[in-house]
N, C-alpha and C positions, 0 to 999 in steps of 0.2 A: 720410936716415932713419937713426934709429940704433936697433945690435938691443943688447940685454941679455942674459946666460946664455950658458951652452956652446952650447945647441942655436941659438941665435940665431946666435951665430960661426963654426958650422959652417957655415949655411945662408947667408952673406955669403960665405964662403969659394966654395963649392962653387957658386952662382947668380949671375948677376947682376944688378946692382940694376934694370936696368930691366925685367926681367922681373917682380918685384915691382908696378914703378910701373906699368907693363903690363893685372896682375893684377890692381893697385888700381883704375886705370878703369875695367875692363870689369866686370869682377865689380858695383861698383854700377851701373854702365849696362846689362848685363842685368838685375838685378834690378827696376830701376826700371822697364825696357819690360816686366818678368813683372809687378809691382805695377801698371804700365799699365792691363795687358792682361786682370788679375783682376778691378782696380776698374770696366773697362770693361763685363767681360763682369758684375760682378754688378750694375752701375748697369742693364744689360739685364734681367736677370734679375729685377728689381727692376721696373723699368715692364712687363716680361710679366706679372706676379705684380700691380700694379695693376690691369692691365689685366683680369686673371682675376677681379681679388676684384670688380671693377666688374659683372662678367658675372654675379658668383656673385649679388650687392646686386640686380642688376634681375631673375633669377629669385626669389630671397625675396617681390618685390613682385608679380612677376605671381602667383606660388603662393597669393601670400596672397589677393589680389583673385579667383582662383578656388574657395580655400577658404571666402570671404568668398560668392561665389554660391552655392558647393553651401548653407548654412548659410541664407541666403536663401530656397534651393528647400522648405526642410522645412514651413515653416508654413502655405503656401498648399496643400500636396502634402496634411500632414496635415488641412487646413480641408476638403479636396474630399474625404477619404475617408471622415471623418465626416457630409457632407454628404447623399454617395451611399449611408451606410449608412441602407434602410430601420428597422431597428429605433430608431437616434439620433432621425431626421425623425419620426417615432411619439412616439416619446418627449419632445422637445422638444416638440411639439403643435404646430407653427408652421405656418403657411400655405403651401402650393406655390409659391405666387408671389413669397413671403417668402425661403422657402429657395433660389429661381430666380434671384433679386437675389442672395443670398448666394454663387450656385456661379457666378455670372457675373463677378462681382467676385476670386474666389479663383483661377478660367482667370484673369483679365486679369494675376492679380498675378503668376500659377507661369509664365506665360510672358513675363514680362517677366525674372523671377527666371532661367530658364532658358537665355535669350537671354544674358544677364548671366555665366554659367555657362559656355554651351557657346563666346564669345569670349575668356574668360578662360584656359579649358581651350585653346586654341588657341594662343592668345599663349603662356603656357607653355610648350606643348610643340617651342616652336622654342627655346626655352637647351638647351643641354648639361646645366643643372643641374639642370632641372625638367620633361625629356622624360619620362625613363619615369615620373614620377610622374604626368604631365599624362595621360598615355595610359593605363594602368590608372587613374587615376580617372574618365575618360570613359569607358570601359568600363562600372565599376561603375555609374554615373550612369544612364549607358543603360538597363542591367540593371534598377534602381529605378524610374526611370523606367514601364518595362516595366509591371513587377509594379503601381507605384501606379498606373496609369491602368487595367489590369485587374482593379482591387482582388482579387489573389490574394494580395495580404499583407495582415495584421494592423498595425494603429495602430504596434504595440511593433515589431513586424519592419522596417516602412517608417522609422522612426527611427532604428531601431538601425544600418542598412545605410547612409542619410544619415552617421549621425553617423562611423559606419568609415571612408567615403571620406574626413570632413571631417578626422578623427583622422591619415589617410594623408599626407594635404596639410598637414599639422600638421609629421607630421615631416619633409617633405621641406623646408618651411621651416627647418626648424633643421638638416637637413644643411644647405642652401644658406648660412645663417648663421654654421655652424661652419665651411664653405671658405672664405666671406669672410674669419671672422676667422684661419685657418690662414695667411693668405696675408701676412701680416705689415702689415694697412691701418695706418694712423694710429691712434694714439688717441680723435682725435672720428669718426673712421670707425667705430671697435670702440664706442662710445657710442651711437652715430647705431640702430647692427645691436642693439646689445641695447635700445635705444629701439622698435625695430619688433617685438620679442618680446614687451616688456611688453605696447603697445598691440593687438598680434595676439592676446594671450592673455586680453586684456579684453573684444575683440570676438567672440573665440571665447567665453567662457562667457557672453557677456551676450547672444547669439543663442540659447543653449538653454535660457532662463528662459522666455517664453511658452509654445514647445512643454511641457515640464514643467510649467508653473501649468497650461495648457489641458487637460492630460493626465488632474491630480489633478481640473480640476472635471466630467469628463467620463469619467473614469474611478473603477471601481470600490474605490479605496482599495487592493488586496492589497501586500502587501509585496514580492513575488516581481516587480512592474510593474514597468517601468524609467522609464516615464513617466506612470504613474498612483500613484505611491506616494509618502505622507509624505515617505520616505527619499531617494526620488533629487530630489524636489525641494529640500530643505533640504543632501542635497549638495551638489546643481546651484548651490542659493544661497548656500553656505560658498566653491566655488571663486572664484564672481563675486565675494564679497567681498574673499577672497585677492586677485583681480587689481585691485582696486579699489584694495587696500594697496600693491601692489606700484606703482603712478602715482606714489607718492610719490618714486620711484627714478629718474627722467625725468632725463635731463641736458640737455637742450638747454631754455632760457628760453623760446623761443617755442613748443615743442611742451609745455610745461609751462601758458605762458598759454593755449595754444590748448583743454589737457587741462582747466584750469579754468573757462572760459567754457560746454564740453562739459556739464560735470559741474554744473553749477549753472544750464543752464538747464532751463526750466518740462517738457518734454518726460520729458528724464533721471528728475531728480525726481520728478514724480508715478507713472511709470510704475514705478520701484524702490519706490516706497510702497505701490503694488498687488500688487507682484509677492512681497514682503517675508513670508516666512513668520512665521504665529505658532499662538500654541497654540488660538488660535478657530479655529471649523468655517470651512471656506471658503463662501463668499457661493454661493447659486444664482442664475446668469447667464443671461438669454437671449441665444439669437445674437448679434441687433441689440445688446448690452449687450458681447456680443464682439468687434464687429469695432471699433469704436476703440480696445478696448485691441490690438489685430491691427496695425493701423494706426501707436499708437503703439510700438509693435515695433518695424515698419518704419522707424522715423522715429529712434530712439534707434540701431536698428545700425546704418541709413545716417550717422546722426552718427559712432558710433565708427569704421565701416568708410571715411568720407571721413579721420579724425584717424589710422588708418593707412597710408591712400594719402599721407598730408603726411608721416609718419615717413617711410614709404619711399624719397620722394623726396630726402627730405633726406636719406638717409642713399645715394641715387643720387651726388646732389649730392654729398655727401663721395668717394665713392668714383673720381668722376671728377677731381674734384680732386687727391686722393691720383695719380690715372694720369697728369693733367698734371706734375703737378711731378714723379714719377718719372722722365716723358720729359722734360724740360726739367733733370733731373740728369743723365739719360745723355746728354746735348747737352754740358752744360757740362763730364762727365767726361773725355768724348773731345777736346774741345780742350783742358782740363786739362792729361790727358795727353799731347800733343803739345807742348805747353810744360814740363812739367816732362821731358820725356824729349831740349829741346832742354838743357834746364839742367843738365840732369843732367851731362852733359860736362865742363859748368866746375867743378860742385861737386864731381867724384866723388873728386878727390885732398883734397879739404878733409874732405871723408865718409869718405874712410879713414882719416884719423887721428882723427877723432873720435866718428865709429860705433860702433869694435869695443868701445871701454872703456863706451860708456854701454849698448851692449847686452848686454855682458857684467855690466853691474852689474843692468840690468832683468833678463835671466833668472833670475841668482841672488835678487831678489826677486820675481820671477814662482815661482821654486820655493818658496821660504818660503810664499807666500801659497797653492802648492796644496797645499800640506802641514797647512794651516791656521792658519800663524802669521798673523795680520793685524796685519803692518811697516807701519812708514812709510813709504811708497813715496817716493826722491830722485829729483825731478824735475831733468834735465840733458841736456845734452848738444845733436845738433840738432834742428829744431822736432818732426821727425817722432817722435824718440826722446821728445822732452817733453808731445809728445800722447799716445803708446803711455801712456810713466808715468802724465801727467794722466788717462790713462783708468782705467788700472789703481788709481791711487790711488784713483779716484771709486767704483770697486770695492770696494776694502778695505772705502771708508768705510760704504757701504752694508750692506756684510757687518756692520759692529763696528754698524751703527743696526738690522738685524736680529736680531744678537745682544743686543743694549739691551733690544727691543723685548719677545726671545722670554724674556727675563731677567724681564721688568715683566710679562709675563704669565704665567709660573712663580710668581712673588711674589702674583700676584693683585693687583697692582699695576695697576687697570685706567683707574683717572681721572689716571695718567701724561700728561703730554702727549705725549711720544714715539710713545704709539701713535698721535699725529693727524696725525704729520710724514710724507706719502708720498715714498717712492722717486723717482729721477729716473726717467725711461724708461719705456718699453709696459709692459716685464720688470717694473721698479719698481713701475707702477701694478699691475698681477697680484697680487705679492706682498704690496704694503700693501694691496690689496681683503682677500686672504687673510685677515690679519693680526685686518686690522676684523672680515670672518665669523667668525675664530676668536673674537675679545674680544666680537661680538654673541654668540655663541652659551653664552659664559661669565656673561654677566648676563644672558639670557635664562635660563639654570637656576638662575643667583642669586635671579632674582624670580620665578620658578617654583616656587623651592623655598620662597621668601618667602612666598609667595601661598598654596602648600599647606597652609604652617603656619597662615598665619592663617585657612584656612578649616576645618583641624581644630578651631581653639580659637576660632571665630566662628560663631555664628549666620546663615545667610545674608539671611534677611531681614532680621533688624532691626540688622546688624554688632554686635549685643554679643558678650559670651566669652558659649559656651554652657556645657551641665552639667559638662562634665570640666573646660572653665577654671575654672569658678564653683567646680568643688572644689578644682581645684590651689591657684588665685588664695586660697581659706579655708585650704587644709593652710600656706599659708605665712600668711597673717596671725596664725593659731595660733601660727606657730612666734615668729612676732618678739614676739607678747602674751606668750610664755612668758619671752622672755628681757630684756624690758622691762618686766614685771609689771603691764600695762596689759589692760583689758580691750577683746575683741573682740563685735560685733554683726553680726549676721543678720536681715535681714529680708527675709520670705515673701511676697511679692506676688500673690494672685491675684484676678485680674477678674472681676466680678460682671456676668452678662449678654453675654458678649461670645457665647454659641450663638448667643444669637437673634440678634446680627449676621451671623451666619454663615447663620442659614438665611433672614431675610429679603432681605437684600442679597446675599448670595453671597460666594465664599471671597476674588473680589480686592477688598471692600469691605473684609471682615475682616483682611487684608493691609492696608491703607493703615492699618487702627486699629492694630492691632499696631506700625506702626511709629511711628503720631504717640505712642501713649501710650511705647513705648521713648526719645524724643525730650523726651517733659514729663520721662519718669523720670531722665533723665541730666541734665535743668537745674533739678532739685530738690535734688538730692543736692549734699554738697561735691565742692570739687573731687580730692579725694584719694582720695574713695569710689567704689565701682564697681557697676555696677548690669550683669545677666548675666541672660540669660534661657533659663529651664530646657527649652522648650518650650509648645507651647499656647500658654494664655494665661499663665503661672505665670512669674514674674520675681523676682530675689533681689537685696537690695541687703547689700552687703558694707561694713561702717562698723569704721574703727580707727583711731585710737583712738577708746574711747568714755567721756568723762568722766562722765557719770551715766546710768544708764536714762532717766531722765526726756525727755535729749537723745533717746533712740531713740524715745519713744514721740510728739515732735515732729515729728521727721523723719516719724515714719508716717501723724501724720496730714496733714502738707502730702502725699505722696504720693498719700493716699486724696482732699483736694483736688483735685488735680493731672490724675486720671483721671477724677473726676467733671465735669469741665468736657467742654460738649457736642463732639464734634467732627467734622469735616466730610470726607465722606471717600466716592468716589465719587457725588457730585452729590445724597450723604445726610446729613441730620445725626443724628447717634446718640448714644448718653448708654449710660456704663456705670459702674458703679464700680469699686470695688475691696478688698478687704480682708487684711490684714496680720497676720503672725505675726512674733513677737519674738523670739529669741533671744539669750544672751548667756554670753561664755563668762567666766567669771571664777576658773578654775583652770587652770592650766595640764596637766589630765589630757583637756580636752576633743578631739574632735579633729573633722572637717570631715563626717564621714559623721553620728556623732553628732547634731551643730550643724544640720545640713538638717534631721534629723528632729524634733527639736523645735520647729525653725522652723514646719515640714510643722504638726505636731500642732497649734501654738498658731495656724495660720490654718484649720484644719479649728473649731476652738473660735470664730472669730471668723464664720463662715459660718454658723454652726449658730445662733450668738444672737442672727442678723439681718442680716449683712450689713454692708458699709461702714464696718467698725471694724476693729481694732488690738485684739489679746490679746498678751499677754505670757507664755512658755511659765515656766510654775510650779511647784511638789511637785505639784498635783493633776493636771497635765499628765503630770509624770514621770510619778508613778504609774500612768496610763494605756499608758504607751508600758512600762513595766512587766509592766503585762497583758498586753498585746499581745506581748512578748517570750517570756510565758510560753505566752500562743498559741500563738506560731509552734513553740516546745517540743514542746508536747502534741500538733500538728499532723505534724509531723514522726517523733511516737513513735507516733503512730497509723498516718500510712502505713508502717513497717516492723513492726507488729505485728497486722495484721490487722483494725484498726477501720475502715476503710474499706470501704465495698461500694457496687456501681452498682445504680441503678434504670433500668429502661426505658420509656419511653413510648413508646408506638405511633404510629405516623405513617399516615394513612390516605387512600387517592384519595377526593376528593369526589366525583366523580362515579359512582363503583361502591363506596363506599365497602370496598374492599377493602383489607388490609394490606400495605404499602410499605416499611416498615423500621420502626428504634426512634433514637432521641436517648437514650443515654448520658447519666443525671445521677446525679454523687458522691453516695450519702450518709454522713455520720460517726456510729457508733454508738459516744461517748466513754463508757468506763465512768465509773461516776458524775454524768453528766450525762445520761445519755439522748441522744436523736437528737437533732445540733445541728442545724440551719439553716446550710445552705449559705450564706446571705447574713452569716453570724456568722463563718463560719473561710476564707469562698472570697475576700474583700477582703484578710484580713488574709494570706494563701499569696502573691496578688497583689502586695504590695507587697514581698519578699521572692524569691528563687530556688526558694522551697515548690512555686511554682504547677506550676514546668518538672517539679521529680518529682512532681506529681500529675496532671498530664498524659502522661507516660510512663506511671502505674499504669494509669491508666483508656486508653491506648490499648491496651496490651496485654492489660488485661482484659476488653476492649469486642471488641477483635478474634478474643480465644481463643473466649468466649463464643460468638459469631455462627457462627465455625468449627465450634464444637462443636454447634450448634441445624445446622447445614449436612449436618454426619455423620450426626445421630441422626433428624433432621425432613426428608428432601431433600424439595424441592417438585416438583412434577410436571412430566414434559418440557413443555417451548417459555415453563414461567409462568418469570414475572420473580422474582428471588429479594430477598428483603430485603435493607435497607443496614442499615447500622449508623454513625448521627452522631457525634460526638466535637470536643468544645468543645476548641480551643486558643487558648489565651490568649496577647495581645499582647508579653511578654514573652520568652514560649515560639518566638513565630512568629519574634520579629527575630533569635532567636539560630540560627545557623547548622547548630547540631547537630538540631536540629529535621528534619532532612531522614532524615537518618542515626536517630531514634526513630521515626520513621514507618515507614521500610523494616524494625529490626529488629524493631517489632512484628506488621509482614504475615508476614516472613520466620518468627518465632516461632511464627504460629499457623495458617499455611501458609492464610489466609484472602485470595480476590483484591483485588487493588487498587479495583475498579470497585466494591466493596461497601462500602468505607470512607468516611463521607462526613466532610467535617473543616470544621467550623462553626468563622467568625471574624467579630469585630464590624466596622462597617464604620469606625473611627475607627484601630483598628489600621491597614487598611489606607493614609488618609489622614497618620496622623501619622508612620508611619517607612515609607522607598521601600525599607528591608531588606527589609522584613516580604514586599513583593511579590514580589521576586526568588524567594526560598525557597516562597512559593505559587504561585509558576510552576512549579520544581522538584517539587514534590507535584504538582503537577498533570501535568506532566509523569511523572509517574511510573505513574498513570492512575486517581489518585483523581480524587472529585467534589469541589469545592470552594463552598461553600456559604458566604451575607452572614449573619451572624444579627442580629435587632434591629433590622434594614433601617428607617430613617427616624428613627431616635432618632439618629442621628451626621452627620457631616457631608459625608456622600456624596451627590453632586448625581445624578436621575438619568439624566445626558446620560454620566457618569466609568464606568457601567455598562458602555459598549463596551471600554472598556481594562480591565479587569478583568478577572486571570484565576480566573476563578468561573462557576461551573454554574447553583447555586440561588438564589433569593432569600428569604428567610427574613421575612414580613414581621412586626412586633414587634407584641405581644399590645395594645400600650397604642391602634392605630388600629384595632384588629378590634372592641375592645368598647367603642370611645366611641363616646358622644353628643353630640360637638361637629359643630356644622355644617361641611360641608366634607369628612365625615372618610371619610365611603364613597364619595366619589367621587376623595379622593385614594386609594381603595385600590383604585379601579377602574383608575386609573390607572399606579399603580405594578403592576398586573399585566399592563396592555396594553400596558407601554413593556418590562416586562421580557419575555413571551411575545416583542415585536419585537429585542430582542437573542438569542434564541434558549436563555432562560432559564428554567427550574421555577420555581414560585412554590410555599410554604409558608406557610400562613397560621398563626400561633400562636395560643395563648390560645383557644379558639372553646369558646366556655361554653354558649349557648344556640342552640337550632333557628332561628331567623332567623337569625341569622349565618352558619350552614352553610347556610342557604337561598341568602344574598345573597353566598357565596363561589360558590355553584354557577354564579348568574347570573352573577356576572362573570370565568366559567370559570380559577378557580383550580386550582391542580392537585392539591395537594395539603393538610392539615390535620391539627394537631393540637390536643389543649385537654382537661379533663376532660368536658367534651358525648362524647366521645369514647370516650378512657380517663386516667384517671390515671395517673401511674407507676408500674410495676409491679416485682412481683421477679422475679428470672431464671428463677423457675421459671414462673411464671402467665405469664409475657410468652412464654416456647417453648412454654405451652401454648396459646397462642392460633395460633401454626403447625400445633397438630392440629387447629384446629376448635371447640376447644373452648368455650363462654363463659365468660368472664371479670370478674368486675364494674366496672364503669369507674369 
């Protein structure tokens, strides 16, 4: 051996060489029995660790096969306690004999469910991994048990306790899941276990859909139910869909074909069509109409809960496999070992000289790399030293394909292929799953965020651009008309007829028209034009360029073709028309808020002259919209000058005909013009921000007023004191501050909430879901909220129960016809309203038969000139003394 350097010369000097040569063999011949005796003991360590995760795999399955009976026990548990409950048997009407077959069938099924239960619970509790869970759920079991067969608990409590333990054994599966996979199994091992999660969490929420559908048809609807309510059923049926998505994630082929065969036979299927929430009332069932859907219950989670026992075991099967080969490594390690530890002897002077340099080259790139330089790792030296590099290298690389990876999704760089290339190893597979949930979670709020926009600037039913596209989409064909000198068109589409589709067929007939006629109007137009729809039925087509008007008034009337054709639309055929306003801009001062309005105007002009035509907005249109500007003027100078004042009309019980409150009506005393007509200046407030400050005037005038008749008139202990009505308009209700003028005029006039009543038409409620929200808040707040106009809009009277409203306000135009039909739909709209727990107000009541025939058909209350007309503030507090008034 030759040394180099001083200190080399010294150490030659002073030692001698076979000391060294000495040093060189033993040195690698002990390391090699310590590298033995490591690789030994972790190839043990290793088949312990198999063997454990094996132990931990056949706990998850018994857990589950028990969580799987408790979840079984609930539906026969609950079928017997409504069985036993005298008031349900009553209430159902059914036979003793009927019901005797029902309870004998529901024993045979809770105790087979039970049996199923209390072996599963047993088996369990002999793992280490699922004792104590097996044993405190037997326990609880018991307990329920207990109480269901003593019926001392309630429907919700017997569920809820079920559902605890099931939720208990829920988790103990997924401990047992997370030691298997702590324990370092295989790859299809870790596949197999998150394979028995999915399918565990499908059987789990697909067993607590019939209890929940059973619940809501046999329970009382409240919200506060856990299994009688809307909510937790449409929950219960969000999570099942969840796990139904989540099957897509199945790795293994044959539990995928097995999950498909599951899924698409007749059982699965019809039973999720039944169980499938929707916005119909749910169907009334009898028993006998109950137990095969009970049945096929049984029959879909026995399906799922056998496609879990097949996960489980295959993923048994992997685990055992995993523990064979682990011991059949530490077999072959240990004789390994004893041959490289005979070899070792021969090689260890050859490993001295060529060890020290290639491991002194590996650690110096071992430190770069945890430094985080990522080198090229040089592979050399002997085999052992070029596997260590070979590994290391395979490291770097991974690291410089993680950095690539994390580089391409910093860029936003997501349809990279890089991100599809996984990692070598378990570690590998981890990190590229990562990678993927990070890059899904990235275009998941890409097309979330996609998705929001276009539901801002889309209609949801008919996908056109609604009002705010419809103006953006015209503020820009404005602007390019202006800088290409080209004219722009507007045309006003509104439907002729389409109410009475709405009230003969119903609102999803008027849906399917709404959207065939959006469908002829998009394959009329060119291709360059755009057709948006406003709301209702009112649609706008957006045309640029436009070479002559003439072209526009073609186009409008193939449109008005277009919708005249009959069309066929829930199992109806209906015919509507349409007609058309024109606009057109031909200066570049126009601008998009404008251009609607004269569109607006010139199809108001096309309605008035009959119908089914095409106006063209003109100077004599201008001029109208002129007027009207000057309106809205004078409208505006009047509420801050004092020409505004309220009248009251009295509101009166029919049946005692005593005084109940007043209904608030504006009137305008314009100088120069005299008293206008509210139907002259209250459309044109309407169409404008006017309405919202004259709604503010009159609540705070309406409520000082009441306040002040409250100080000067108080009524006598125990009577009912007057309300006071106030007309808010649709405009007024959607906007948010509406909440905040409500409160400062109670606040203002220190007048209670319970006296304010706040009258709205029932089409505002229908056409904007704001409008509700904020009449929830008033009402909330502890006003009465009252329909007005009741049956002229398009309020079904079933949408009555969700409605947050008090009164129903029925419209003047059924109280004094003489159309056939017309007193018996008012007898009706008072018995359906009285059954939602509703006032009814009858309007308009002119003559003594009509207050005769509100009496009969116990109306509650009435107003109309038979009565009083409306009055001024002073004769209307005079009617709190007592005094008469002329009506």
């Amino acid at each position: 051996m030759r040394w180099t350097g001083e200190r080399g010369r010294r150490r030659s000097r002073g030692t001698p060489l076979w000391t060294y040569l000495t040093a060189l063999v033993l040195v690698p011949l002990v390391g090699v029995v310590v590298l033995t005796v490591v690789v030994t003991r972790s190839r043990v360590a290793e088949a312990a660790s198999a063997a454990r995760a094996e132990a931990a795999v056949r706990a998850l399955a018994e857990l589950d096969t028990a969580r799987s009976g408790v979840e079984q026990e609930i539906l026969p548990t609950l079928a017997l306690a409504v069985i036993e409950d005298p008031a349900v048997a009553s209430a159902l009407g059914l036979p003793a004999s009927v019901l005797d077959a029902q309870r004998q069938q529901a024993e045979a099924t809770q105790a087979i469910a039970r049996g199923v239960t209390d072996e599963a619970l047993v088996s369990a509790g002999r793992s280490s991994y699922g004792a104590d869970a097996a044993v405190a759920a037997a326990d609880r079991v018991a307990e329920v048990r207990r109480s269901a067969d003593d019926l001392t608990l309630e429907l919700e409590a017997i569920y809820l306790q079920y559902l605890g333990v099931s939720t208990e054994l829920m988790h103990a599966q997924r401990g047992a899941a997370s030691a298997a996979s702590a324990e370092g199994v295989s790859a299809s091992t870790l596949r197999a276990i998150q394979d028995v999660g999915l399918v565990a969490e499908l059987a789990t929420t697909a067993s607590r859909q019939m209890p929940l559908f059973l619940g809501a048809l046999l329970g009382d609807g409240g919200g506060d139910s856990m299994i009688g309510s809307r909510l937790a059923r449409e929950t219960g049926w969000l999570a099942y869909t969840d796990a139904l998505d989540q099957m897509d994630d199945l790795s293994q082929p044959a539990l995928r074909r097995q999950w498909a065969s599951a899924r698409d036979s007749s059982v699965v299927a019809s039973l999720d069509a039944v169980l499938t929430p929707t916005d119909a009332e749910l169907p009334v069932l009898s028993v006998p109409e109950m137990v095969p859907l009970m049945f096929q219950s049984a029959a879909r989670d026995a399906l799922y809960t056998g496609l879990v026992d097949d996960a489980a075991g295959r993923a048994q099967s992997s685990a055992a496999a995993d523990r064979e080969h682990a011991t059949e490594r530490r077999t072959a390690t240990l004789l390994l070992g004893l041959g490289v530890l005979l070899a070792a002897a021969l090689g260890a002077l050859y490993l001295g000289r060529t060890v020290s340099r290639s491991l002194g080259l590996l650690a110096d790139q071992a430190g770069q790399v945890s430094r985080g330089e990522l080198v090229e790792v040089e592979v050399g030296g002997p085999r052992e030293v070029r596997t260590v590099s070979t590994a290391l290298g395979s490291a770097v690389a991974s690291l410089r394909r993680i950095q690539d990876q994390a580089r391409a999704v910093a860029r936003g760089d997501l349809s990279n292929a890089l991100l599809d290339e996984p990692l070598p190893g378990p570690l590998g597979e981890v990190v590229h799953a990562s990678v993927r949930q990070i890059v899904s979670s990235v275009r998941q709020r890409e097309e979330l965020q996609s998705a929001l926009a276009h539901q801002a600037a889309h209609d949801p039913l008919t996908e056109l651009p609604n009002r705010a596209q419809a103006l953006q989409l015209t503020a820009s064909a404005l602007f390019r008309g202006q800088r290409s000198g080209s004219m722009t068109g507007l045309l006003f589409v509104d439907l002729d007829g389409f109410k009475g589709v709405n009230d003969t067929h119903g609102h999803a007939c008027g849906d399917a028209v709404l959207r065939e006629v959006a469908g002829r109007l998009r394959d009329t137009v060119r291709a360059g034009d755009v057709v948006c729809r406003l709301g209702g039925d009112e649609f706008v087509v957006l045309v640029e360029p436009v070479e002559a008007e003439g072209d526009l008034l073609d186009l409008a009337e193939r449109l008005i073709a277009a919708a005249r054709e009959p069309i066929t639309a829930g199992g109806h055929v209906v015919r509507i028309g349409a007609s058309v306003g024109i606009a057109v801009s031909r200066d570049a001062s126009t601008v998009a808020d404008v251009l609607f309005a004269e569109a607006d105007a010139a199809t108001y002009r096309a309605k008035r002259q009959g119908r089914g035509r095409a106006e063209v907005f003109d100077e004599a249109l201008r001029a109208q919209l002129a007027t009207r500007a000057e309106l809205e003027d004078a409208i505006a100078h009047g509420l801050t000058h004092g020409e505004m004042e309220l009248a009251y009309q009295p509101v009166v019980d029919v049946s005692s005909g005593r005084l109940t409150g007043y209904e608030a009506l504006i009137r305008w005393q314009r100088p120069g013009h005299g008293l206008v007509p509210p139907d002259s200046f209250i459309p044109v407030a309407e169409g404008s921000r006017l309405i919202c400050e004259l709604d503010r005037w009159v609540l705070l005038e309406a409520t000082r007023q009441l306040a002040e008749w409250r100080r000067t008139r108080p009524v006598d202990p125990g009577a009912p004191e007057p309300t006071v009505a106030v007309n808010i308009s649709g405009r007024h209700l959607a906007d948010r501050q509406v909440v905040q003028d409500v409160a400062d005029a109670l606040a203002a006039s220190g007048l209670p909430a319970r006296l304010l009543v706040l009258e709205v038409t029932e089409t505002v409620l229908v056409d904007d879901p704001s409008a509700i929200d904020n009449l929830a808040a008033l009402r909330g707040m502890g006003t009465t909220v009252a329909i007005d106009d009741f049956g002229t809009g398009y309020t079904s009277i079933g949408q009555l129960r969700h409605m947050p409203v008090d009164t129903l306000k029925i419209d003047r135009s059924f109280i004094g016809s003489a159309e056939p039909g017309h007193e018996e739909l008012v007898a009706l709209m008072i018995r359906v309203a009285h059954t939602f727990g509703l006032t009814v107000v009858a309007e308009g009541v002119e003559e003594p038969a009509q207050l005769a025939r509100l009496l009969a058909d116990g109306c509650d209350r009435a107003q109309g000139y038979l009565l009083h007309r409306p009055l001024s503030a002073a004769d209307a507090g005079a009617l709190l003394d007592g005094a008469p008034v002329a009506g």
